[in-house]
C-alpha positions, 0 to 999 in steps of 0.5 A, a space after each residue: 500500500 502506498 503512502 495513506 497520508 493522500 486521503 488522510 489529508 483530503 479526510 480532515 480538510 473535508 471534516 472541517 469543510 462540513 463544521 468539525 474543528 476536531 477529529 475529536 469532536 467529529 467522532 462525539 457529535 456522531 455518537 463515539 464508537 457506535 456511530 462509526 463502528 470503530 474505535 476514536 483512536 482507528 479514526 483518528 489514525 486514518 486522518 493522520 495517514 496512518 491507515 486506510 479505512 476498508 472500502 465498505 467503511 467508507 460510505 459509513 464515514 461520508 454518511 457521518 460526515 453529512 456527505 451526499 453519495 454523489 456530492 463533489 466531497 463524496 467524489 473527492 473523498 473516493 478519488 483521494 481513497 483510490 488514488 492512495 491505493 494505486 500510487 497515482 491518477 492515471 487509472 482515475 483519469 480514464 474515469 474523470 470528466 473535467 468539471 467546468 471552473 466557475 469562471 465557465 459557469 452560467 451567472 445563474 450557476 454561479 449565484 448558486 454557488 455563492 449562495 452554497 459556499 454561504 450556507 456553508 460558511 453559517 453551518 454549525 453542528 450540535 453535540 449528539 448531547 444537545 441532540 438529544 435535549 433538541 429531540 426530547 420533546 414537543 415542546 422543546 423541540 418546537 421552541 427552539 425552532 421559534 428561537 433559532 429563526 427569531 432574532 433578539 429576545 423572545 418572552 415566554 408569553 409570546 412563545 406560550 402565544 405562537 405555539 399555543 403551549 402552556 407557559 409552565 410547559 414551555 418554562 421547563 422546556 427553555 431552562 433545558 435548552 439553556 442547560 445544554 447551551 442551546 439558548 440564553 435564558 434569562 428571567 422569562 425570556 429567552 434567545 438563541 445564539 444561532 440565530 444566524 447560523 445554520 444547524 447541520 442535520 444530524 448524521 443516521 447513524 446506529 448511535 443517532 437511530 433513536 434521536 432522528 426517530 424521535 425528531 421525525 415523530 416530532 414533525 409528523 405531529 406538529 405538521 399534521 395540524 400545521 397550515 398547508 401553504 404550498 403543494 407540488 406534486 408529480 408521480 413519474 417512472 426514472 432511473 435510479 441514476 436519474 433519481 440520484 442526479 435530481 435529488 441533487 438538484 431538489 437538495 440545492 433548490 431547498 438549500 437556495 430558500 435560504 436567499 430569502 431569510 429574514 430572522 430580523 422581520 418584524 414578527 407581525 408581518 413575518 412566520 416561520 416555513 418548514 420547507 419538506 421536500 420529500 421523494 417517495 417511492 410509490 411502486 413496486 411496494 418493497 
C-alpha cells in the first residue's frame, strides 16, 4: 500500500469543510464508537495517514460526515481513497470528466454557488448531547425552532402565544435548552445564539437511530395540524441514476430558500416555513 497520508489529508480538510474543528469532536457529535463502528483512536489514525479505512467503511464515514453519495466531497473523498491505493491518477483519469471552473459557469450557476459556499460558511453542528435535549420533546423541540429563526429576545408569553403551549410547559422546556447551551435564558425570556447560523442535520447513524426517530415523530405531529401553504406534486417512472442526479438538484433548490431569510422581520408581518421536500417511492411496494 502506498503512502495513506493522500486521503488522510483530503479526510480532515473535508471534516472541517462540513463544521468539525476536531477529529475529536467529529467522532462525539456522531455518537463515539457506535456511530462509526470503530474505535476514536482507528479514526483518528486514518486522518493522520496512518491507515486506510476498508472500502465498505467508507460510505459509513461520508454518511457521518453529512456527505451526499454523489456530492463533489463524496467524489473527492473516493478519488483521494483510490488514488492512495494505486500510487497515482492515471487509472482515475480514464474515469474523470473535467468539471467546468466557475469562471465557465452560467451567472445563474454561479449565484448558486455563492449562495452554497454561504450556507456553508453559517453551518454549525450540535453535540449528539444537545441532540438529544433538541429531540426530547414537543415542546422543546418546537421552541427552539421559534428561537433559532427569531432574532433578539423572545418572552415566554409570546412563545406560550405562537405555539399555543402552556407557559409552565414551555418554562421547563427553555431552562433545558439553556442547560445544554442551546439558548440564553434569562428571567422569562429567552434567545438563541444561532440565530444566524445554520444547524447541520444530524448524521443516521446506529448511535443517532433513536434521536432522528424521535425528531421525525416530532414533525409528523406538529405538521399534521400545521397550515398547508404550498403543494407540488408529480408521480413519474426514472432511473435510479436519474433519481440520484435530481435529488441533487431538489437538495440545492431547498438549500437556495435560504436567499430569502429574514430572522430580523418584524414578527407581525413575518412566520416561520418548514420547507419538506420529500421523494417517495410509490411502486413496486418493497
Amino acid at each position: 500500500m502506498t503512502n495513506t497520508k493522500t486521503f488522510g489529508s483530503v479526510l480532515s480538510r473535508i471534516r472541517k469543510e462540513q463544521g468539525y474543528s476536531s477529529a475529536h469532536q467529529f467522532f462525539n457529535s456522531i455518537g463515539g464508537s457506535k456511530g462509526l463502528g470503530l474505535a476514536f483512536m482507528s479514526y483518528w489514525d486514518m486522518e493522520r495517514g496512518k491507515k486506510l479505512p476498508k472500502s465498505w467503511r467508507l460510505k459509513a464515514i461520508m454518511a457521518a460526515l453529512g456527505i451526499e453519495q454523489h456530492s463533489t466531497k463524496a467524489q473527492e473523498l473516493v478519488r483521494a481513497y483510490f488514488r492512495t491505493l494505486s500510487g497515482s491518477d492515471e487509472l482515475l483519469q480514464t474515469l474523470s470528466v473535467p468539471a467546468p471552473t466557475d469562471a465557465d459557469l452560467p451567472s445563474r450557476e454561479l449565484a448558486e454557488a455563492a449562495t452554497h459556499q454561504a450556507f456553508a460558511q453559517r453551518s454549525v453542528n450540535l453535540t449528539i448531547e444537545q441532540w438529544k435535549l433538541y429531540a426530547r420533546d414537543m415542546v422543546t423541540h418546537i421552541c427552539n425552532h421559534f428561537l433559532v429563526n427569531t432574532a433578539g429576545w423572545v418572552t415566554i408569553r409570546e412563545l406560550a402565544d405562537a405555539t399555543k403551549f402552556k407557559p409552565e410547559a414551555i418554562l421547563n422546556a427553555l431552562k433545558a435548552l439553556a442547560s445544554g447551551g442551546l439558548i440564553e435564558f434569562s428571567k422569562n425570556k429567552a434567545r438563541s445564539p444561532f440565530v444566524k447560523s445554520v444547524i447541520r442535520r444530524l448524521p443516521n447513524t446506529p448511535a443517532t437511530a433513536a434521536i432522528n426517530a424521535a425528531i421525525r415523530n416530532h414533525w409528523k405531529t406538529w405538521l399534521a395540524d400545521s397550515k398547508l401553504v404550498e403543494l407540488q406534486r408529480i408521480t413519474l417512472r426514472m432511473p435510479k441514476a436519474n433519481l440520484d442526479i435530481y435529488r441533487q438538484h431538489l437538495k440545492k433548490a431547498v438549500d437556495l430558500s435560504t436567499v430569502y431569510e429574514n430572522a430580523e422581520e418584524n414578527r407581525q408581518d413575518s412566520a416561520i416555513y418548514v420547507i419538506d421536500a420529500r421523494i417517495f417511492q410509490i411502486l413496486p411496494r418493497d
